[in-house]
C-alpha positions, 0 to 999 in steps of 0.5 A, a space after each residue: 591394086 593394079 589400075 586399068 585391069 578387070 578385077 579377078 573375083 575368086 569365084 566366077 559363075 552367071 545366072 544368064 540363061 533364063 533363070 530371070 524368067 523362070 523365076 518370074 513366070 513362078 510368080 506370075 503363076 502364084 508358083 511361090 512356095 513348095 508346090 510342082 515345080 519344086 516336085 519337077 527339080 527333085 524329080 530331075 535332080 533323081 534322075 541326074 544322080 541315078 537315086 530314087 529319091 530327092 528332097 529338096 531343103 532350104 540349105 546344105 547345112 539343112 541337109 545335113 541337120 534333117 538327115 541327122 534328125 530322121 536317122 535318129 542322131 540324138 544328145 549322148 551319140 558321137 559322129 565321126 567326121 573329117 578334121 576338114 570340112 566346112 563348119 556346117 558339118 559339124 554345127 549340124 552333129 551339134 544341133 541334134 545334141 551329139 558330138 563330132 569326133 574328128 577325124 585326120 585326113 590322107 597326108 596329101 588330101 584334104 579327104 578323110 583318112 578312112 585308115 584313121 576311122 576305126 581308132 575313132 569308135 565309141 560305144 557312142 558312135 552312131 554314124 559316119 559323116 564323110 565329106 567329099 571336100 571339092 568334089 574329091 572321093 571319100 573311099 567308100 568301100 572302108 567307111 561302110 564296111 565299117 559301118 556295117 561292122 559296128 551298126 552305123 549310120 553313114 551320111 555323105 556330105 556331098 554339098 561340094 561334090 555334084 557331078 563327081 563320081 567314084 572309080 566305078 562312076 557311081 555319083 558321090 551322094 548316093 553312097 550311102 543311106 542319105 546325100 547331102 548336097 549344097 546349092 548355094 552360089 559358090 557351087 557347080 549349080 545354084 539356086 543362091 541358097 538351098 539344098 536337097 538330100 538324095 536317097 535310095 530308102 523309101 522309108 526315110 525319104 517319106 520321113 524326111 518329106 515330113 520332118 522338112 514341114 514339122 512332121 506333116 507332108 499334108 499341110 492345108 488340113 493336118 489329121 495329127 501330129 505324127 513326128 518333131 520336125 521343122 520347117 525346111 521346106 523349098 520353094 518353087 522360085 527357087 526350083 525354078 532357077 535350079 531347073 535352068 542351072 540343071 540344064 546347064 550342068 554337063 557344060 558346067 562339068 566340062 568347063 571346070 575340068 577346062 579350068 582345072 587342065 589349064 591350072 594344073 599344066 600352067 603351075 607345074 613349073 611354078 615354085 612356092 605353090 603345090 597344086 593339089 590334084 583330081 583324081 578321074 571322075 572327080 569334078 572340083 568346083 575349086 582350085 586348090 593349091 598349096 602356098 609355103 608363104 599363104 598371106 605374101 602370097 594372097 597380099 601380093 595377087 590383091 595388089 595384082 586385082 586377083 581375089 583368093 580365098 584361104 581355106 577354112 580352119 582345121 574343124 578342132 581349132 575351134 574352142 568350143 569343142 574339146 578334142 584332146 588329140 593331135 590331127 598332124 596331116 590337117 594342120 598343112 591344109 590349114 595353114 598353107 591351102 589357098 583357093 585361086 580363082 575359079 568357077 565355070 564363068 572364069 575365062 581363060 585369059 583370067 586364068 593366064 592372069 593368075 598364072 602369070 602372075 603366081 609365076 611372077 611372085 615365085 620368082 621374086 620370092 626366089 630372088 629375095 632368097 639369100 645366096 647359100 655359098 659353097 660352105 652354107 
């Protein structure tokens, strides 16, 4: 590593405006578990997305488990999803006791190809889970025109895509009967761990607010037992953070699409690496790139004090689950993508130190290239 330099992380974000003190002033004010301020960060979070219902759960992943378990995925259904994704998406499909069915991505996107979706239905296919991997836009319009089709359920996994939109500026999460969002650290806001479900169905937010507390929303004096459920619930320490980092979002949005110019202008000239691109409207946490030589890559900016990520796994590499079929525009994606360093709190001189470095490995990997001569 180099000496002297600042270590670059491959994620950069602060908790600095107030969030100390909001979350102390819920404690002081016994604010503790799920209680108004809570009710006051779904009600804002609504609001922001232009939805009519926000429900606030202990995780992403909880998300997507209690969407699945209120719109009645059970063991013997199949749930189409994209080959790439964060392993929550599936593991959630698994734990109602159905099945994920994965589906290619675009060519040149790691996105779901919704031209891919149809050949995927069963007589056992109940949903469609598409993910706006970084913020990147599903086509909708296909997928619930599909589903209307066959009589599916969609749920969006919006978890990496808060303050992204569609072509007509319809926020990514609010596509569909239920959104799925993150809150965790690596994401545009966080509150360290949590999530919510977005939602313009009134009959599903009401069983999604019971099932988050074991089936009952009154839980000083419970008259019955209603409906299976589990304890997803929030807290208003949590909400309290999120209320400040909310605040904070537009600048938040602004400095990521900063971020996202100064990387795709500085590496278009920058061999051995494809940057692979946003589209308007899009708002990508992530910078993501393509490298034909992933770990001398990665090994050669760590020596340089620069941290990068790989990106997850192809989801049908995984044993556990039997697939039976070739996924051919995933694989590059997973073998070749690679996360530079990122995040709303990155600076622009980090940014050129990447830069300059990823240019500096391109030319010493053009240089260590043999000499094709003139019969070669």
């Amino acid at each position: 590593m180099t000496a002297g330099r600042p270590f670059i992380p491959w994620w950069s974000t602060t908790f600095s405006n107030g969030e100390a003190e909001a979350a102390a002033d819920a404690v002081r004010g016994r604010l503790l578990s799920q209680g108004p301020v809570t009710r006051e960060f779904e009600e804002q979070l609504a609001d922001y997305l232009g939805c009519r219902h926000v429900v606030a759960v202990t995780s992403g992943s909880s998300a997507l488990l209690l969407s699945l378990l209120a719109l009645g995925i059970v063991h013997g259904d199949e749930v189409l999803i994209p080959n790439r994704t964060w392993v929550a998406t599936a593991h959630a499909v698994h734990l109602c006791g159905a099945t994920p069915v994965f589906v290619d991505t675009e060519p040149r996107l790691p996105v779901l190809d919704v031209d891919d979706l149809r050949s995927r239905v069963t007589p056992r296919t109940r949903a469609i889970l598409p993910v706006h991997m970084n913020g990147r836009c599903v086509d909708m319009g296909p997928v619930n025109a599909l589903a209307e089709e066959f009589g599916l359920t969609v749920i969006e996994d919006a978890a990496q895509a808060l303050g992204s939109k569609d072509i007509s500026g319809r926020a990514l999460g609010t596509l569909s009967r239920a959104g799925c969002f993150s809150l965790s650290v690596a994401k545009i806001i966080s509150t360290g761990q949590g999530g919510f479900i977005a939602t313009d169905d009134s009959e599903l937010d009401g069983r999604l607010r019971a099932m988050r507390t074991h089936g009952v929303e009154n839980t000083v004096e419970p008259n019955a037992w209603v409906m299976p459920g589990f304890n997803f619930r929030f807290t208003d320490v949590l909400a309290s953070i999120g209320l400040v980092q909310l605040r904070a979002l537009p600048e938040r949005i602004a400095r990521l699409q900063e971020i996202y110019t100064r990387y795709s202008t500085g590496l278009r000239s920058i061999a051995h690496v494809a940057f692979i691109p946003m589209k308007a409207g899009e708002v990508g946490p992530y910078i993501e790139v393509l490298a034909s030589d992933r770990a001398a890559l990665s090994s050669f900016l760590m020596e340089k004090g620069i941290e990068t990520r790989n990106f997850y796994p192809d989801m049908d590499t995984a044993p556990y689950w039997k697939v039976g079929r070739s996924l051919d525009n995933s694989r590059i994606f997973g073998r070749e993508g690679l996360y530079l360093p990122s995040g709303p709190s990155i600076t622009d001189d980090e940014i050129d130190r990447v830069l300059e470095a990823v240019a500096e490995f391109g030319d010493r990997t053009t240089q260590q290239q043999p000499e094709m001569n003139e019969g070669g």
